[in-house]
Structure formats: C-alpha cells, structure tokens
N, CA, C and O of each residue as an XYZ file, in Angstrom:
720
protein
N      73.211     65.123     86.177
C      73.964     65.674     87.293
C      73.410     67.059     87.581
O      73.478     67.923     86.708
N      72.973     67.259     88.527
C      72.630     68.564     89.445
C      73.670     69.505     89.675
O      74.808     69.279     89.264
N      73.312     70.776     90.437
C      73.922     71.184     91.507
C      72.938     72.183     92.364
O      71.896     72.776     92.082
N      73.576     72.112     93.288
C      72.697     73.179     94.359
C      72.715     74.457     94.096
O      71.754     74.903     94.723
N      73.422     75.635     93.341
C      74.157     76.708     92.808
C      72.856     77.376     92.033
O      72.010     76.695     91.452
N      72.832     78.852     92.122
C      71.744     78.970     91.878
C      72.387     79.846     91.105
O      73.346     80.570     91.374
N      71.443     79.649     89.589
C      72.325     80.465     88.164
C      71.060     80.719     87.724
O      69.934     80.276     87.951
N      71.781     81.933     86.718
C      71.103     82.358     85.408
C      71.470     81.366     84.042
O      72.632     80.998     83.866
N      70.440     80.998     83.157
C      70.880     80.291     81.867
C      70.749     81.334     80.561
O      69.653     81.485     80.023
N      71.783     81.950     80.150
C      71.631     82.787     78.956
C      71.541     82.061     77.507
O      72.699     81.689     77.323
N      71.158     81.864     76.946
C      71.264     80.797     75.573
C      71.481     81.792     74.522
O      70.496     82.356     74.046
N      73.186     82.199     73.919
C      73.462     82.331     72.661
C      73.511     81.792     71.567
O      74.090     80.706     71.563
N      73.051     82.206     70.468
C      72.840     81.154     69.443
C      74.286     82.023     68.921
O      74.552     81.590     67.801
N      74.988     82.757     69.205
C      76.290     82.917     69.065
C      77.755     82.794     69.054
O      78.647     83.053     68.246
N      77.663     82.157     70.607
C      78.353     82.074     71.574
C      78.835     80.409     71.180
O      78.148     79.389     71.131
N      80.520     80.654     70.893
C      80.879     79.423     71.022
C      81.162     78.430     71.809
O      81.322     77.278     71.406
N      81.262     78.859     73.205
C      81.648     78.348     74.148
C      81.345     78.679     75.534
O      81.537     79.880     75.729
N      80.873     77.951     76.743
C      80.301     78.034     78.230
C      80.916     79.000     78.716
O      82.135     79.160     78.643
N      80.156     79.706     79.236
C      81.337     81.336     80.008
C      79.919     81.099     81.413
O      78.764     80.673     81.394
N      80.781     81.613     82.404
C      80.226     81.550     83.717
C      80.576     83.154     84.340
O      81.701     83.622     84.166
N      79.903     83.645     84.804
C      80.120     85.435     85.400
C      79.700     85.115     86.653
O      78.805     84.274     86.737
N      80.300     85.764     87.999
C      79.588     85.845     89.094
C      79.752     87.222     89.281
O      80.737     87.946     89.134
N      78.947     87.381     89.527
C      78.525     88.875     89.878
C      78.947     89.330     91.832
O      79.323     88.346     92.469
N      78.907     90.117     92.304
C      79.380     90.644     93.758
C      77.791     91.159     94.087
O      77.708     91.789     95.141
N      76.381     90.964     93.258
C      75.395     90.994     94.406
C      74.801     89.790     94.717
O      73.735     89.727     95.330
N      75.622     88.520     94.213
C      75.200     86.962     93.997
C      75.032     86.408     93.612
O      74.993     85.209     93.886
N      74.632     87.474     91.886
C      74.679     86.566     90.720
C      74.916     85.841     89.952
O      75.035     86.444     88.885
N      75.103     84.597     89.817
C      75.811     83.676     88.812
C      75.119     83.496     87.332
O      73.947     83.120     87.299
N      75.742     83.729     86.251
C      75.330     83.719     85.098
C      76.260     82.912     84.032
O      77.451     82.962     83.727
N      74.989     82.043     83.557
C      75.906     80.995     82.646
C      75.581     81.497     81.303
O      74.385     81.745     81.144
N      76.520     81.751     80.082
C      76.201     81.896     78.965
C      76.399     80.641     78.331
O      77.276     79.901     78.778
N      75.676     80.271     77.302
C      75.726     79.173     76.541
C      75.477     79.022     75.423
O      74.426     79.616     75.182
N      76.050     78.319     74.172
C      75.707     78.197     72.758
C      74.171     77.423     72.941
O      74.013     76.609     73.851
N      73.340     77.678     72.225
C      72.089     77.475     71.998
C      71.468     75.637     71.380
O      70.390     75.045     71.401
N      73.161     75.254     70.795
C      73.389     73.735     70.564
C      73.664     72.797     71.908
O      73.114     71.704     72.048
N      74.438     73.274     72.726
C      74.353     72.669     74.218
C      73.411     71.789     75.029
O      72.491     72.399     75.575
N      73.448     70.901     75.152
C      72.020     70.313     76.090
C      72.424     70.666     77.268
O      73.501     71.145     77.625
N      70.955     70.243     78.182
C      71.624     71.079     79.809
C      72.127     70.103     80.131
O      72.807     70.358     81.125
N      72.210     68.972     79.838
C      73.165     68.037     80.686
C      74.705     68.530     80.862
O      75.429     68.436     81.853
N      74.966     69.073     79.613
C      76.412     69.875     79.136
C      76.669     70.737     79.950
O      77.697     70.706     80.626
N      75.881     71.556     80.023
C      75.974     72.896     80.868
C      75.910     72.331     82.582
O      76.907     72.397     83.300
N      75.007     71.961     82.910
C      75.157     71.264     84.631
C      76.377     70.593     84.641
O      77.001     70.814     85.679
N      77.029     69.732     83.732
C      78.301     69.426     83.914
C      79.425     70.401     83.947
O      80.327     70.591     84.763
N      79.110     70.953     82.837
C      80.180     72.470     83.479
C      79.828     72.927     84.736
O      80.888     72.909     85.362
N      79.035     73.288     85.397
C      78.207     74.416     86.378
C      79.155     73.307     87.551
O      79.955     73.792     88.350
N      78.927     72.017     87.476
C      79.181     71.038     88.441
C      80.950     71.226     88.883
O      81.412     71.107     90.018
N      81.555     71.480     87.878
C      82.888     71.250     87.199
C      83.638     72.378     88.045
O      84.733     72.306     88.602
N      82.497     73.723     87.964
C      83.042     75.057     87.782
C      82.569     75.356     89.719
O      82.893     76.345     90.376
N      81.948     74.442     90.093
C      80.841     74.765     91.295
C      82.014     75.360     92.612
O      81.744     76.192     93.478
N      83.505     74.546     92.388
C      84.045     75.314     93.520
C      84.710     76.676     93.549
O      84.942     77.465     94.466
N      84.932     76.692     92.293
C      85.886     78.020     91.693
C      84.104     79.063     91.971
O      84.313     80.041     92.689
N      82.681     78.946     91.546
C      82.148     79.517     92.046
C      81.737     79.407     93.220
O      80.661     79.988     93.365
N      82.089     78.951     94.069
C      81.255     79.019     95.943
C      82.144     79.408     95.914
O      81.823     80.430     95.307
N      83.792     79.574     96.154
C      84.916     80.618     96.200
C      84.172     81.933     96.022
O      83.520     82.527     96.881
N      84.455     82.404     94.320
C      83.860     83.535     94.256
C      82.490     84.302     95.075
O      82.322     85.449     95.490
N      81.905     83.463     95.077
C      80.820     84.188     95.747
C      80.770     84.784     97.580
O      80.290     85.751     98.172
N      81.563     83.561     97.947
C      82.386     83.808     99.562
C      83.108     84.961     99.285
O      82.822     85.858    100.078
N      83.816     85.228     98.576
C      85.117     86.505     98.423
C      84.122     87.866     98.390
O      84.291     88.963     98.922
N      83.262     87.473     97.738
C      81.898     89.010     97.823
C      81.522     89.058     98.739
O      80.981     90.155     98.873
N      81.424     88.291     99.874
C      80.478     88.492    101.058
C      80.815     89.557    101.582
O      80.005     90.407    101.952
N      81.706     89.628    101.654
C      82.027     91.384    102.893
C      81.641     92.578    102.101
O      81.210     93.426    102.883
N      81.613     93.058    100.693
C      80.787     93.722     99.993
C      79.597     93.658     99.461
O      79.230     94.215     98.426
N      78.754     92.726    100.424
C      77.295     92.807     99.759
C      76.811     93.770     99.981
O      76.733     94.069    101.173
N      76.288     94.662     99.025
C      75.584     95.640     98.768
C      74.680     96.015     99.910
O      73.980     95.198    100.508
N      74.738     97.285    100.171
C      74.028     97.871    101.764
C      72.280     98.447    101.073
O      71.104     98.331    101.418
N      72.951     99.000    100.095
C      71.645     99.849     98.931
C      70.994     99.306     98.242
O      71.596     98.733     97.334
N      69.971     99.212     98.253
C      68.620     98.548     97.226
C      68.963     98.532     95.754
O      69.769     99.441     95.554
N      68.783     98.102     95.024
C      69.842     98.244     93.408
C      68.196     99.313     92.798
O      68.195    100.341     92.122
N      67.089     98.599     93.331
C      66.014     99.770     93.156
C      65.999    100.912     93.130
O      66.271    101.463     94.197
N      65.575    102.092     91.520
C      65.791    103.025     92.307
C      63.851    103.717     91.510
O      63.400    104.251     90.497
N      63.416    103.219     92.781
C      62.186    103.473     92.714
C      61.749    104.973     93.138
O      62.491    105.551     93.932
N      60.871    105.485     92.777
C      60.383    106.661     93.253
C      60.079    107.026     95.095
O      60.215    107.981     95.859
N      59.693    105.879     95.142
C      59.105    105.688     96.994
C      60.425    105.992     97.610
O      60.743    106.939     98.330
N      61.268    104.783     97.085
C      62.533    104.845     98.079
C      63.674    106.352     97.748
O      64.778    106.398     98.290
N      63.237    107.356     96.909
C      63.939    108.430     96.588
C      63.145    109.852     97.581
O      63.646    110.706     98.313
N      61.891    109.601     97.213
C      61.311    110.188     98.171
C      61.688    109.893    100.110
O      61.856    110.728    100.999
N      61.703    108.668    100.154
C      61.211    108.259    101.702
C      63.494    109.131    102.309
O      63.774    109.703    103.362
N      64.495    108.804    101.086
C      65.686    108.707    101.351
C      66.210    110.600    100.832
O      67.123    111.063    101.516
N      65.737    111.357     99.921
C      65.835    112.950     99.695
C      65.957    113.322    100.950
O      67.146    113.354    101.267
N      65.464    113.525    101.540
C      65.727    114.887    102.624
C      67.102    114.505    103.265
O      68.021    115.315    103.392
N      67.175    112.829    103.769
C      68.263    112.422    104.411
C      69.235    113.115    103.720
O      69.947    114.059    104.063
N      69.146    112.470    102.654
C      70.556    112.613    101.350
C      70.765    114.219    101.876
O      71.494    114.365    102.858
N      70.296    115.151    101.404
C      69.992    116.704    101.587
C      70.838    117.011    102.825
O      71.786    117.784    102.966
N      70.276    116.255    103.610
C      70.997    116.929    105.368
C      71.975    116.329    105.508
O      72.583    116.604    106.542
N      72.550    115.347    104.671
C      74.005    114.904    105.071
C      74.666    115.560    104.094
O      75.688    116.000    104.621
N      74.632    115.888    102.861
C      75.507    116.720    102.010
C      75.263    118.096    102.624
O      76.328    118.683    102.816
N      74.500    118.585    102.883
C      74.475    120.368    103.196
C      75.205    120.663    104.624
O      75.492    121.776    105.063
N      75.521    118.955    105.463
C      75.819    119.168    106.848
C      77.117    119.326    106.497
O      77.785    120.278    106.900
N      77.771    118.006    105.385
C      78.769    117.459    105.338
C      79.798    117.981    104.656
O      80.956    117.968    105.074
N      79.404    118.507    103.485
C      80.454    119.315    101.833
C      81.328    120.485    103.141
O      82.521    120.501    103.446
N      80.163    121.368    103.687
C      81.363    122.641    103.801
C      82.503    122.373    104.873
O      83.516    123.070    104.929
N      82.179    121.000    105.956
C      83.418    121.069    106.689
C      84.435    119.925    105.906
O      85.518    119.882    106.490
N      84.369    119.018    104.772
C      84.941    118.856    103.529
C      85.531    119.914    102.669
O      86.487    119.673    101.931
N      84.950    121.133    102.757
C      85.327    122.056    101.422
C      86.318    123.022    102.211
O      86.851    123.970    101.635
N      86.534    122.744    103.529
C      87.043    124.209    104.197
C      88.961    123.878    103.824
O      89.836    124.725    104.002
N      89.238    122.226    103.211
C      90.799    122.563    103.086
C      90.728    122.858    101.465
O      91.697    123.489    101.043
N      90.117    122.638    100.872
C      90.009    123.646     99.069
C      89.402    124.835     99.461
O      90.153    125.781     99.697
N      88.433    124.959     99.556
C      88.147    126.999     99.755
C      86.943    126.699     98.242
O      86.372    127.722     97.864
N      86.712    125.796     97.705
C      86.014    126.029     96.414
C      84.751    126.731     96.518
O      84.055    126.810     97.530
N      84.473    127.335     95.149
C      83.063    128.126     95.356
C      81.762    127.052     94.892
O      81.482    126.944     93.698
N      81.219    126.496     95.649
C      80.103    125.712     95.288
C      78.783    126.551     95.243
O      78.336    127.506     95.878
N      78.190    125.449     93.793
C      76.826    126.412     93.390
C      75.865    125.719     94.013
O      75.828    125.768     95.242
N      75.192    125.175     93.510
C      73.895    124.753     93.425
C      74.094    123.236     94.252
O      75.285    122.927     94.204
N      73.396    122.366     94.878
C      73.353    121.245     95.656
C      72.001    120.559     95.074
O      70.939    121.164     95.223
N      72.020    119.635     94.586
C      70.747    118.944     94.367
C      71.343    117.326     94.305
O      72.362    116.775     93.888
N      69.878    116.855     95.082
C      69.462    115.504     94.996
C      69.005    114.777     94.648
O      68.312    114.178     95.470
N      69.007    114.193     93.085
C      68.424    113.241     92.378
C      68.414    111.494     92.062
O      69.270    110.623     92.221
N      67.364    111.482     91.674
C      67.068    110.023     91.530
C      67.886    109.123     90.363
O      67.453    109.060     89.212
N      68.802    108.610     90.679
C      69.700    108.673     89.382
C      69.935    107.196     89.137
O      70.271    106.685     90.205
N      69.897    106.423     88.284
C      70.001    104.910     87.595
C      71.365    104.560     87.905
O      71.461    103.522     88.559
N      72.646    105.248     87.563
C      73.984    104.673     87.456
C      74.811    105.252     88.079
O      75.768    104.707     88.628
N      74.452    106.987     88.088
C      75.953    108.023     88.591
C      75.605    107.924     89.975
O      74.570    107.343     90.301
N      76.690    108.647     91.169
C      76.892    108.667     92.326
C      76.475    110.477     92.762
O      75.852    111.018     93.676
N      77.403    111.066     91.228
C      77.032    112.224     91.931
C      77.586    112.944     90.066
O      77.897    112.240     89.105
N      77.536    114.458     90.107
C      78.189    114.866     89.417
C      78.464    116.249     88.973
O      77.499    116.997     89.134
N      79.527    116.799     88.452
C      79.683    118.532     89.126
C      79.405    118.845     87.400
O      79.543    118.044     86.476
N      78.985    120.241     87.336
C      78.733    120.843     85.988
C      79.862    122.186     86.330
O      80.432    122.581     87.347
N      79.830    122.591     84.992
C      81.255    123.977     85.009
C      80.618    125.080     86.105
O      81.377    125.934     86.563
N      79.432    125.052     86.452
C      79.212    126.185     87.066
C      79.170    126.044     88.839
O      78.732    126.727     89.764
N      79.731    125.039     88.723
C      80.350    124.149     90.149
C      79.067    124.214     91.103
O      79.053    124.818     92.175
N      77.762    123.355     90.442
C      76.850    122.753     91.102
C      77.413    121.649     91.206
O      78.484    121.465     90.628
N      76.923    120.832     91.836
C      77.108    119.291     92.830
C      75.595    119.018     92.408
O      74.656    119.812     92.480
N      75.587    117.510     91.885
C      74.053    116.604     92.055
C      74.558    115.415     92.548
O      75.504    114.876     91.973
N      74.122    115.001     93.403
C      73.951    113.826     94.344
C      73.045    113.003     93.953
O      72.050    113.360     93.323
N      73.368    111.492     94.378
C      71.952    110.096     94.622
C      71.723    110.351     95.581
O      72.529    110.635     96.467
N      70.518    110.314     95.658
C      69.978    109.999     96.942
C      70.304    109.117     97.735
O      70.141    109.241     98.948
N      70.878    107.960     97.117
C      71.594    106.588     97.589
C      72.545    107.045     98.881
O      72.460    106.356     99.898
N      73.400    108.126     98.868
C      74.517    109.003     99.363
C      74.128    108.525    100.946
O      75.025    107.994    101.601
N      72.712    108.727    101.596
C      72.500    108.983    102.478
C      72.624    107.239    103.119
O      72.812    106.996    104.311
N      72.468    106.131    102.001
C      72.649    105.191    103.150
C      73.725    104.605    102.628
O      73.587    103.395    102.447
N      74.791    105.084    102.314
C      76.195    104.673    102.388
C      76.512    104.461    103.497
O      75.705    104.659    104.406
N      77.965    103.929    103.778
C      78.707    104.160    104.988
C      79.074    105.760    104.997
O      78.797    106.557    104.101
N      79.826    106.064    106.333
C      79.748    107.867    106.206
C      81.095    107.715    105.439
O      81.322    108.653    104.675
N      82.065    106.704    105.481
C      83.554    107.030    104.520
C      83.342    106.826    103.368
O      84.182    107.209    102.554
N      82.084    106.119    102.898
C      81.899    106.469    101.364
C      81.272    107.365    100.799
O      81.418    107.714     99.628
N      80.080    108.070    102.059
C      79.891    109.138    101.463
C      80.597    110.492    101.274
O      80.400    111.402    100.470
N      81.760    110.286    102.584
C      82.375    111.469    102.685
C      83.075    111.613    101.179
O      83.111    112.655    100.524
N      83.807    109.887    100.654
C      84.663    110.296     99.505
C      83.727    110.611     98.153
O      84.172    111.052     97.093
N      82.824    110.400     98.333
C      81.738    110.888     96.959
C      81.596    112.214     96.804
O      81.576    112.700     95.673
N      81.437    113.232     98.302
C      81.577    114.460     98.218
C      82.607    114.952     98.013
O      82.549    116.012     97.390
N      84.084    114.417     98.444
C      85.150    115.317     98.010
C      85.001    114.873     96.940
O      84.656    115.832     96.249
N      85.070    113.363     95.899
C      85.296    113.507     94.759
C      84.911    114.706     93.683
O      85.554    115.369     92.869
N      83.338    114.630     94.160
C      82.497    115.691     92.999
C      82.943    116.964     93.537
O      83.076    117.802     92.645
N      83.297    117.503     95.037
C      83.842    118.668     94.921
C      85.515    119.225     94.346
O      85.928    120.358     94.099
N      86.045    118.165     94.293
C      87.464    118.093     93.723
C      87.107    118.760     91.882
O      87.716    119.599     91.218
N      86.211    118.154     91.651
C      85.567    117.952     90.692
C      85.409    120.027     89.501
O      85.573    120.352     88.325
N      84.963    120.880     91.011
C      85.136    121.578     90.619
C      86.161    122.642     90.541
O      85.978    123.778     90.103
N      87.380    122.098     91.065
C      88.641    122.166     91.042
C      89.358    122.059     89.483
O      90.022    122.890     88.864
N      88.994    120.886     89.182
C      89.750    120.029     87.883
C      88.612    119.328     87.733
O      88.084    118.506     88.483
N      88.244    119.808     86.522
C      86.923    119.474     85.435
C      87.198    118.019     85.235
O      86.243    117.576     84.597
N      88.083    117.044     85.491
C      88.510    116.115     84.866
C      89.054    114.619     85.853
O      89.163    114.678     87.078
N      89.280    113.641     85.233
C      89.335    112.498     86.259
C      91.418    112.665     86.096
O      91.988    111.636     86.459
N      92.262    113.692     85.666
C      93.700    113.634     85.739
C      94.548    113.449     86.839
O      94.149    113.092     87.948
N      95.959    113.738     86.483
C      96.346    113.179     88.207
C      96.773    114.244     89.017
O      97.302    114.136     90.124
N      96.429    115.630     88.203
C      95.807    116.800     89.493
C      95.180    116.487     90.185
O      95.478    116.451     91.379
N      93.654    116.007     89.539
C      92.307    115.912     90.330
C      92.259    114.723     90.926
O      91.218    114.427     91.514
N      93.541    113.647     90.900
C      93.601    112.522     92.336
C      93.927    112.997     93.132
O      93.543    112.866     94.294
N      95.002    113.912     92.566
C      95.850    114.566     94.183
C      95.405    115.746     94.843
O      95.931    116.325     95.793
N      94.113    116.095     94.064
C      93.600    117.113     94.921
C      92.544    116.135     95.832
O      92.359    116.562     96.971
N      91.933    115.065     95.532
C      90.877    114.397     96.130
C      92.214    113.726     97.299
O      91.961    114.009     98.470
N      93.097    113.181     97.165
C      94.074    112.713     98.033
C      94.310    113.076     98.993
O      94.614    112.375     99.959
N      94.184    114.902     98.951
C      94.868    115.617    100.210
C      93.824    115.129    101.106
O      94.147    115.327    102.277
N      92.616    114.524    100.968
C      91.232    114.801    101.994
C      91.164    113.095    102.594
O      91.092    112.615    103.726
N      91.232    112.462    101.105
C      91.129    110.968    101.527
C      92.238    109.976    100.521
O      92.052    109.486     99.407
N      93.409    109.930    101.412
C      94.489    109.031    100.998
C      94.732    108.020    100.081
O      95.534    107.793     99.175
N      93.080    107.093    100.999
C      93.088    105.540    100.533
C      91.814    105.600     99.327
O      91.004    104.674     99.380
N      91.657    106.440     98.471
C      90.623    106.994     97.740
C      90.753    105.672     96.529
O      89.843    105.398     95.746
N      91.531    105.255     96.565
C      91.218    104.036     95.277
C      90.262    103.330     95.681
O      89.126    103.352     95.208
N      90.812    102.360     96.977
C      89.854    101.204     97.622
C      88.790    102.321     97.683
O      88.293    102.130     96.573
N      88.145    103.274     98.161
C      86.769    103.797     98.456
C      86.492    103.842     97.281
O      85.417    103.277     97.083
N      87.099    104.384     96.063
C      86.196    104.476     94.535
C      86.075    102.745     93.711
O      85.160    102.452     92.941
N      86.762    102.166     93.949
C      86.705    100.165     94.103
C      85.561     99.828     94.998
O      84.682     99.077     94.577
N      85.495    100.409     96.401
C      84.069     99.823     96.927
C      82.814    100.251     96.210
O      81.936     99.432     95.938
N      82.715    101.634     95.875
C      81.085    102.107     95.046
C      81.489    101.572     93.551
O      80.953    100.546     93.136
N      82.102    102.027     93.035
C      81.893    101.322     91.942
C      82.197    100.148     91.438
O      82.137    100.046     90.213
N      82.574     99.036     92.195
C      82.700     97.229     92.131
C      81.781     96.440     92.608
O      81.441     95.323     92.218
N      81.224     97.358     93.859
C      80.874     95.974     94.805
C      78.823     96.919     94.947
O      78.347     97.297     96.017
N      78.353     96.994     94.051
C      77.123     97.248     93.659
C      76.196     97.883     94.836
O      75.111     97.616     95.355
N      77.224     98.881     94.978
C      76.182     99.983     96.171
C      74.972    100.567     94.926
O      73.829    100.753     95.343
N      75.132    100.715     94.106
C      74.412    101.606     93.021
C      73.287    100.501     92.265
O      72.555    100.892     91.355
C-alpha cells in the first residue's frame, strides 16, 4: 500500500512506536522503530494520511514568507533593507516609552529575531526586512520594551501591550509558523 504524501523516514533503533510530526513549512516526518518493515509504516502513513492532509491545509495561511536559509548572499543582498526599516521605524515606535537606545545592528543570525543587551543596544535579523510591516513593527517594540524590563515578566507584556495589543498572535506567528 502506497500513498501520495510526501514524508521523511527517521529509523530509531529506540523508538517504540510510529510517531508522525508535521511541521508548518510542509514537513511530514515519520519516526520509526528500526524492527518495522515499510509495509508497516505506509500502513500507518495510509491510516494517518487524512489527519495529515488536514494538518498540512491548516498551515497554509502561514507558509513561511522568509527563506529558512540564512546564507551570507541573502544577508548581504537583505542588510541595508533591514537597516532602513529599523533606523526609519524604532524612533516613531520609541516616542510612547521615551527609552534611551544604544547601538542598532544587523546581523546574520541562525534562530533569534532580535535581541537587547543591558546597555540598551538592539541587534536585529536581517530577516526583519522581509517580514510583514506588523511583524516587524512587533519585533521592534518587543526588543525595545526589552530595554525597559530586562526580562520576558508581565511588566514587560504590558509595556510591549501599550504599542501592540494583539502581541501574542504576532509572537505565535514568528515564532510557530517558521518565518526564521
């Protein structure tokens, strides 16, 4: 038995039992005990095939806008952008806190979005620049909230709140649905 479903086959020689992951950039991943024949496993995959074409439909409206690449070319060709939308964007963001911001930089970064140090510099992805503008706007208040309240507490929601309300769903879109 087939299916049309296009998976990853992980083979644990650990793993007691078929586990299926779909991922939100399309990925489907089957883990499997290493005793399994694939007939076993395509029968699961077959079994499991509508509960995954579900899942994978439910991701469609968050497919990822950003390259998951974070190659040198595309940091270069995307820096300056990044640059002119944070240096345009932070101070008419920063004018309802008043905060003293240091330093602004744009780096090439594997996992983070952005991130503030005690001396209330801001570092940015370069990624920033091809967000939507409401996710980038909430990335900048976050990290500038940031130098407000050193900390993720529920000061530093409600200081990120006063700017952007619906700040859960925006921190659920970058970090769920694989802008990064």
């Amino acid at each position: 038995m087939s299916t049309d479903l296009t998976y990853t086959l992980k083979r644990n020689p650990r793993a007691k039992s078929l586990r299926v992951s779909v991922y939100q950039d399309g990925r489907c991943v089957v883990s499997a005990p290493t005793f399994l024949s694939t007939g076993m496993i395509e029968s699961f995959i077959a079994k499991k095939s509508f509960w995954i074409s579900n899942k994978l439909r439910s991701f469609m409206p968050f497919r990822p806008v950003v390259r998951r690449r974070n190659s040198r070319t595309q940091y270069l060709i995307h820096k300056e952008a990044a640059r002119t939308l944070v240096t345009r964007r932070l101070p008419e963001l920063n004018q309802i806190y008043g905060f003293s911001v240091g330093r602004i930089a744009i780096r090439n970064q594997k996992s983070r979005w952005g991130s503030c140090s005690k001396n209330g510099n801001l570092n940015f992805n370069y990624k920033i620049a091809l967000l939507p503008s409401h996710l980038a706007d909430y990335l900048m208040v976050h990290e500038l909230c940031h130098i407000g309240e050193f900390n993720h507490s529920n000061r530093f929601w409600n200081l990120v709140a006063r700017t952007v309300p619906d700040y859960r769903e925006k921190h659920k879109m970058l970090h769920f649905n694989s802008y990064i």
